[in-house]
C-alpha positions as CSV (number, residue, x, y, z in Angstrom):
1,X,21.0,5.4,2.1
2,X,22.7,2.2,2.6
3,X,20.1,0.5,0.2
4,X,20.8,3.0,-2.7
5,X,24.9,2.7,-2.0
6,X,24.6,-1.1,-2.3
7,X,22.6,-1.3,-5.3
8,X,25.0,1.3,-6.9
9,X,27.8,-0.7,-6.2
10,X,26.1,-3.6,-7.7
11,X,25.8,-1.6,-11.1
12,X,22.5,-0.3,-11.2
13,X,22.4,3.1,-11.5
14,X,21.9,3.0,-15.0
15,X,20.9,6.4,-17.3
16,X,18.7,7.2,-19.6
17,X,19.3,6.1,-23.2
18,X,21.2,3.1,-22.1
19,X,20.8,0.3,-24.3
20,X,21.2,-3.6,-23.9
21,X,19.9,-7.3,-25.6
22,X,18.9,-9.9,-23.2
23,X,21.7,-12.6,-22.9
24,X,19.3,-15.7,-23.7
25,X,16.5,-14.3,-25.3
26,X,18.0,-11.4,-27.6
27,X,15.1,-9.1,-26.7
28,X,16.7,-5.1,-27.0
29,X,15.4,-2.7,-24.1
30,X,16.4,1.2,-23.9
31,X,16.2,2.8,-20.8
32,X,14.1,6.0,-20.6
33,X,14.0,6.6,-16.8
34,X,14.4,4.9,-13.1
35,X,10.8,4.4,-11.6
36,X,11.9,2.8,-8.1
37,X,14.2,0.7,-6.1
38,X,13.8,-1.7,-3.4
39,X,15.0,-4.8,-0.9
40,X,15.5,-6.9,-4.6
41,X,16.5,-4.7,-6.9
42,X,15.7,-1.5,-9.0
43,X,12.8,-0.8,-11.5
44,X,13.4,1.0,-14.7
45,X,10.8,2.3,-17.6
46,X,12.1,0.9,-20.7
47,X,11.6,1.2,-24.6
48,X,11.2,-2.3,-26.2
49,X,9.9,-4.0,-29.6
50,X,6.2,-3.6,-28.4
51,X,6.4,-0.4,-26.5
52,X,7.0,1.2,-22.9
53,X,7.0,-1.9,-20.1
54,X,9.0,-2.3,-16.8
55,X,12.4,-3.7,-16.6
56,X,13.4,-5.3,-12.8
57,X,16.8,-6.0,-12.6
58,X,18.1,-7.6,-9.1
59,X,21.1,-8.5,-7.0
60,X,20.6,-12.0,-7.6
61,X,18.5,-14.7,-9.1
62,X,16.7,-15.9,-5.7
63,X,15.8,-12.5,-5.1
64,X,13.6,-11.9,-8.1
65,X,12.6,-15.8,-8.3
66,X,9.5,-15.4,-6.0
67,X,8.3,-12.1,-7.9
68,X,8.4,-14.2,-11.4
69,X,6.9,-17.0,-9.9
70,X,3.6,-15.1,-8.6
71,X,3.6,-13.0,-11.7
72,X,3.6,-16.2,-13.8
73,X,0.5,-17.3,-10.8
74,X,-1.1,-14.2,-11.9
75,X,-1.3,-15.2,-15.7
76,X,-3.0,-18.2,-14.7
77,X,-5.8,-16.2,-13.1
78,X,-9.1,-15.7,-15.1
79,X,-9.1,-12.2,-16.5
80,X,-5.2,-11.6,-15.9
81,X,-5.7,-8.4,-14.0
82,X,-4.0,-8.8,-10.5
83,X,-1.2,-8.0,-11.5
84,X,1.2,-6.4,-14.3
85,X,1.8,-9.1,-17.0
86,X,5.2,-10.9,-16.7
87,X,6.9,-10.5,-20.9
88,X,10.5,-11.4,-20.2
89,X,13.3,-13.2,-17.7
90,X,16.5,-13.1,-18.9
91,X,19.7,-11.7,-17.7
92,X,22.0,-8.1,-18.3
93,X,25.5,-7.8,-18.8
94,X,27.2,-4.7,-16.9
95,X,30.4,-3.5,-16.8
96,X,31.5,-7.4,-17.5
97,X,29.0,-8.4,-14.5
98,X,25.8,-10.7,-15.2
99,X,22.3,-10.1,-13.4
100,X,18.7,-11.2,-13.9
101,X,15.7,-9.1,-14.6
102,X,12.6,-9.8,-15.8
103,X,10.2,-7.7,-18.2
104,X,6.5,-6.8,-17.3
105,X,3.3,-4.7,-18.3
106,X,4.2,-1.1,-17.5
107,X,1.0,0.2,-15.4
108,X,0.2,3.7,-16.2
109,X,-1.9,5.7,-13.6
110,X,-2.2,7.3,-10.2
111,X,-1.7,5.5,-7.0
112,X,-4.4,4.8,-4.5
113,X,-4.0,8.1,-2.7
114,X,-3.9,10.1,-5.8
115,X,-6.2,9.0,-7.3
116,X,-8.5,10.1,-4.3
117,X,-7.1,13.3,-4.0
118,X,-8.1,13.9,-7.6
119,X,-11.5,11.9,-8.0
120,X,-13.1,12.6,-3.7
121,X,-13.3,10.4,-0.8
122,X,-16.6,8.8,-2.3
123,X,-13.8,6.5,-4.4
124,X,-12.5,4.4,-1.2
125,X,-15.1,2.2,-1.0
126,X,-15.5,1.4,-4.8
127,X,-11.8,1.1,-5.3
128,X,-12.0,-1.0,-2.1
129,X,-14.5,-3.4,-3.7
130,X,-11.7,-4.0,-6.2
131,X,-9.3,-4.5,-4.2
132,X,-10.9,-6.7,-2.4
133,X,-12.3,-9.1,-5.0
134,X,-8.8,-9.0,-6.2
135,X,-7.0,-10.2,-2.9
136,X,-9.8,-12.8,-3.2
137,X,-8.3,-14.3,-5.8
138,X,-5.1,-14.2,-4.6
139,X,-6.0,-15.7,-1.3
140,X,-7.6,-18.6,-3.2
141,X,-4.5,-19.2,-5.5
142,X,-2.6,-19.6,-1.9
143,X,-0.7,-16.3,-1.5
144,X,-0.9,-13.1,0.5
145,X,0.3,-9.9,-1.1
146,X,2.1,-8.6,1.9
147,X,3.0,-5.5,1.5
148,X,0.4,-4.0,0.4
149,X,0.1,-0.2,0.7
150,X,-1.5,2.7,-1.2
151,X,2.1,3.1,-3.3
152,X,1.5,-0.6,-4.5
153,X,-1.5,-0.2,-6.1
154,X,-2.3,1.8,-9.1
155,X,-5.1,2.9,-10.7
156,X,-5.4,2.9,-14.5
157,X,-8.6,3.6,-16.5
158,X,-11.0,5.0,-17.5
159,X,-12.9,3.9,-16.3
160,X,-10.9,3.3,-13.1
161,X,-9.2,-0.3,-12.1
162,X,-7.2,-1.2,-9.6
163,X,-4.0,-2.9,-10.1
164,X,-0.7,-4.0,-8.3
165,X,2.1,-2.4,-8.6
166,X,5.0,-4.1,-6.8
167,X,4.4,-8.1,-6.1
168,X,8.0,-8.0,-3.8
169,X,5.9,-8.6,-0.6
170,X,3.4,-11.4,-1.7
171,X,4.0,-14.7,0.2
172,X,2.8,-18.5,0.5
173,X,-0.1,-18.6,2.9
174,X,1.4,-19.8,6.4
175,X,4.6,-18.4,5.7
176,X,6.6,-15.3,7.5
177,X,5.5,-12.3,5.3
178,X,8.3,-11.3,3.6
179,X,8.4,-7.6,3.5
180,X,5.7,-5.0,5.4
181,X,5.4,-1.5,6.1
182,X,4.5,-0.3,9.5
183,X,2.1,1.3,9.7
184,X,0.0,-1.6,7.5
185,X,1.0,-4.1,9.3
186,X,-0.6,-5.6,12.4
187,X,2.2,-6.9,14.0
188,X,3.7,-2.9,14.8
189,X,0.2,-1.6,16.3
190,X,0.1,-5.0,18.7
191,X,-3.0,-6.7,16.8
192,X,-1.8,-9.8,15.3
193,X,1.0,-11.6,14.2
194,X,3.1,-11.4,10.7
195,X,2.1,-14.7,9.2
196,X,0.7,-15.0,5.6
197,X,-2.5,-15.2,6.5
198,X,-6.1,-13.1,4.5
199,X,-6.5,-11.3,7.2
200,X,-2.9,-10.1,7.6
201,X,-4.0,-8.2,4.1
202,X,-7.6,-7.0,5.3
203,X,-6.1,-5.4,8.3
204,X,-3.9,-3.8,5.6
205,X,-6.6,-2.6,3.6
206,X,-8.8,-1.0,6.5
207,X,-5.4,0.6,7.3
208,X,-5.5,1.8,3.6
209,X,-9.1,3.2,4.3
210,X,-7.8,5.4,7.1
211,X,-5.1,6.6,5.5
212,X,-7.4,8.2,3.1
213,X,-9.9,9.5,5.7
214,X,-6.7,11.5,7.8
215,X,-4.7,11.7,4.6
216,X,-1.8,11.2,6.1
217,X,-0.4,8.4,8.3
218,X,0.0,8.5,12.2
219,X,2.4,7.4,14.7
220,X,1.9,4.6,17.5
221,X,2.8,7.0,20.3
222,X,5.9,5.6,22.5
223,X,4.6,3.3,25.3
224,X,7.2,5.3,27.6
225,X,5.1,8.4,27.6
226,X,2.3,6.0,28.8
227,X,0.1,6.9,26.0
228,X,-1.9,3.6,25.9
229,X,-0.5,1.0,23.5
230,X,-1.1,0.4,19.9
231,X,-4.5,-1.2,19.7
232,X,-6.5,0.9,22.1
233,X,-4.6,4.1,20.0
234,X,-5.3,2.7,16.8
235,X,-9.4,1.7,17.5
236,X,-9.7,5.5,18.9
237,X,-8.3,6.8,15.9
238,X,-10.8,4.8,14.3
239,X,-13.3,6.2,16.3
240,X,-12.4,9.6,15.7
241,X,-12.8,9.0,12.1
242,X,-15.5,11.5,10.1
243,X,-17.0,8.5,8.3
244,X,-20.2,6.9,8.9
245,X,-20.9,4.2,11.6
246,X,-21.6,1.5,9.0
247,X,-17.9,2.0,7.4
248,X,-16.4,1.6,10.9
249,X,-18.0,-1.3,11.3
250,X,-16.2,-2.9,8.8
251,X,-12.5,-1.4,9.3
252,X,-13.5,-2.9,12.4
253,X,-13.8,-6.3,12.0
254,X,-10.8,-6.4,9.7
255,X,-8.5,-4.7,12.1
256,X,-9.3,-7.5,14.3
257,X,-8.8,-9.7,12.0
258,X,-12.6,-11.3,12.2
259,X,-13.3,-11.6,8.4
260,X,-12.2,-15.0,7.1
261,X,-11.9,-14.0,4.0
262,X,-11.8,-11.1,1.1
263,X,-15.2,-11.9,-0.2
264,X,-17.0,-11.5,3.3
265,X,-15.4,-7.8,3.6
266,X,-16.4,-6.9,-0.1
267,X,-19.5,-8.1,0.7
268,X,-19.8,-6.0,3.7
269,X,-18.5,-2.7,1.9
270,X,-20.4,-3.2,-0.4
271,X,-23.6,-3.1,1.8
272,X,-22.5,0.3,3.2
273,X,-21.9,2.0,-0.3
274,X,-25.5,0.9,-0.8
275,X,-26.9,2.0,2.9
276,X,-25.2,5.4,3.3
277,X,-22.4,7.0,1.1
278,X,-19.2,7.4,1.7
279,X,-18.4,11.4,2.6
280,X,-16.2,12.7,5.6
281,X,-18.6,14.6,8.5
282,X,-17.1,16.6,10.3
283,X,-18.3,18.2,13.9
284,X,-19.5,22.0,13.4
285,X,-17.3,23.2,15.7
286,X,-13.7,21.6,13.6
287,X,-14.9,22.8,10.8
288,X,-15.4,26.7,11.9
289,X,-12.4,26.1,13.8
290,X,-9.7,28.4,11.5
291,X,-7.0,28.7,13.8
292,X,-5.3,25.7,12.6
293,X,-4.5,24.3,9.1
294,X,-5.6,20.9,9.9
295,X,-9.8,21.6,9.6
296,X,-9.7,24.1,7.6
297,X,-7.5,22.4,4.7
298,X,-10.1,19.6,5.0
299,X,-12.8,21.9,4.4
300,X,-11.1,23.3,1.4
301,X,-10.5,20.0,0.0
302,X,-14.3,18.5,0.3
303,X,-14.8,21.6,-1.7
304,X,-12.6,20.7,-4.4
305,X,-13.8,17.5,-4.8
306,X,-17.8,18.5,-5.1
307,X,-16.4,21.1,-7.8
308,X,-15.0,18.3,-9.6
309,X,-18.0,15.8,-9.0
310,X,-19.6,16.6,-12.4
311,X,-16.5,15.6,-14.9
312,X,-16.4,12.6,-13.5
313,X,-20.0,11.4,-12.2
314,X,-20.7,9.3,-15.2
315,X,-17.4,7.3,-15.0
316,X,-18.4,6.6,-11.2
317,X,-21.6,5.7,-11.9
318,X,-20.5,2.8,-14.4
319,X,-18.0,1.9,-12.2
320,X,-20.4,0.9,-9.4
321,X,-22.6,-0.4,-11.9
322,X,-20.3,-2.8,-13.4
323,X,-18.8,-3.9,-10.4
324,X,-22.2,-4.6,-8.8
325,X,-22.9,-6.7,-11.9
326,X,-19.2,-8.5,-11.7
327,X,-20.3,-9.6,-7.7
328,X,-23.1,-10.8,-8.8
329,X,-22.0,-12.9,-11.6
330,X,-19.0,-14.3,-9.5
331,X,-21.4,-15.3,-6.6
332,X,-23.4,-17.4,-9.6
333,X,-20.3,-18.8,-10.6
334,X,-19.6,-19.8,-7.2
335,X,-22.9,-21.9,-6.7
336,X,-22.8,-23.4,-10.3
């Protein structure tokens, strides 16, 4: 509440319809509706010459400075499509008060979690293979996203791609990560430290996984109860997880931080989409078990998703294909 007082005050509750032309650059924008607001500043949808795109508008200059400069990183990348496309910097007059903001691509599309709520579970590894040749990329143009978290990353399509949403977090490798949430983050469940490093993002991308598997997040329990610390709570969890032996593996070796790199983790992913598929397996006895919601809204949402399977089959199919085809071009790139 304090956040959304200060950035008020600041003059940035702005409606809809509100109109403005960029102080240097004479650009016009019109707002049509808030989309978010964070630690640096609020996010708007806005109309402008060339159609819908994303206005950012923060408390200050060095606030936004580090998003524009790994958006402008972004553009430099082969393919352009880390990222939403930075348009505009300039600055906004209001209420006789001047502030920066900078224009980008508007990303339209569900986020990670919706998108598997939609589509079925059997999209978390291929939308992890994505994500991971993506933050392999970043990793090699020096930065670490951060923050990264199933409401950061969007999915647009058809046929599906992953993109980033919010770049707030990202940081220069072997710096303190910026911003983090909890539960993705090593450093709260006691298994590594917070320093910009590309396995302080796997660990947040096996936590991404598990989020999808329990749809939901979970607590560290409170070490005064004496339930165990973090890690040994975290790697039972894991454990406990419905999902075959060769994805745990993997969430494995990234919550301990033993991949090296993005490319080694996609790799291995990708070797259990093609050894067994991805599908939650419950026990017999939790899924009979109908005296609590938990199992039994499970159940009814595997169901949902095999009803759907048909609409959507092809789209999955070429999706796998193609980003079979995309590994295996980059690896010849790499040994050219």
């Amino acid at each position: 509440m304090q956040r959304t007082s200060r950035l008020k005050n600041q003059g940035f509750d702005l409606s809809s319809g509100e109109k403005w032309i960029g102080k240097w650059n004479g650009n016009p924008y019109k707002i049509i509706k808030k989309l978010g607001e964070g630690a640096t500043g609020t996010v708007y949808l806005v109309e402008t010459r060339a159609g819908k795109a994303a206005v950012k508008i923060g408390v200050n200059k060095a606030s936004l400075t580090s998003e524009i400069n790994v958006l402008k990183q972004f553009s430099k990348v082969q393919g352009n499509v880390l990222g939403p496309s930075l348009i505009d910097v300039d600055d906004i007059q209001i209420h006789g008060r001047v502030f920066p903001f900078f224009c980008m691509e508007y990303l339209e599309g569900d986020n990670f979690l919706s998108f598997i709520q939609k589509k079925g579970m059997e999209w978390i590894p291929i939308l992890m293979v994505q994500l991971l040749g993506d933050l392999d990329q970043l990793h090699r143009q020096g930065w670490v996203f951060g923050d990264l978290k199933p409401e950061n990353i969007i999915v647009t399509g058809p046929p599906a791609r992953v993109r980033w949403f919010d770049v707030g977090g990202t940081t220069k490798i072997g710096r303190s990560i910026k911003e983090y949430t909890e539960f993705y983050d090593r450093g709260y469940w006691g298994m590594g430290d917070r320093r910009a490093h590309p396995s302080y993002d796997l660990f947040a991308a096996a936590m991404i996984i598990l989020h999808g598997v329990y749809d939901q997040r979970f607590e560290k329990p409170s070490f005064t109860q004496g339930e165990g610390d973090g890690k040994l709570f975290l790697m039972n969890k894991l454990m406990e997880a419905p999902i075959d032996k060769s994805y745990k593996r993997v969430i494995t070796q990234a919550l301990k931080g033993e991949y090296s790199g993005a490319q080694l983790m996609k790799k291995d992913v990708m070797h259990a989409i093609d050894t067994r598929p991805f599908h939650l397996s419950y026990p017999k006895k939790k899924t009979t078990d109908m005296g609590h919601g938990t199992h039994r809204k499970r159940s009814s949402q595997q169901g949902s998703h095999k009803e759907k399977k048909p609409s959507y089959k092809v789209e999955f199919f070429l999706t796998l294909s193609f980003l079979f085809v995309s590994s295996i071009l980059y690896l010849m790139g790499q040994w050219i």
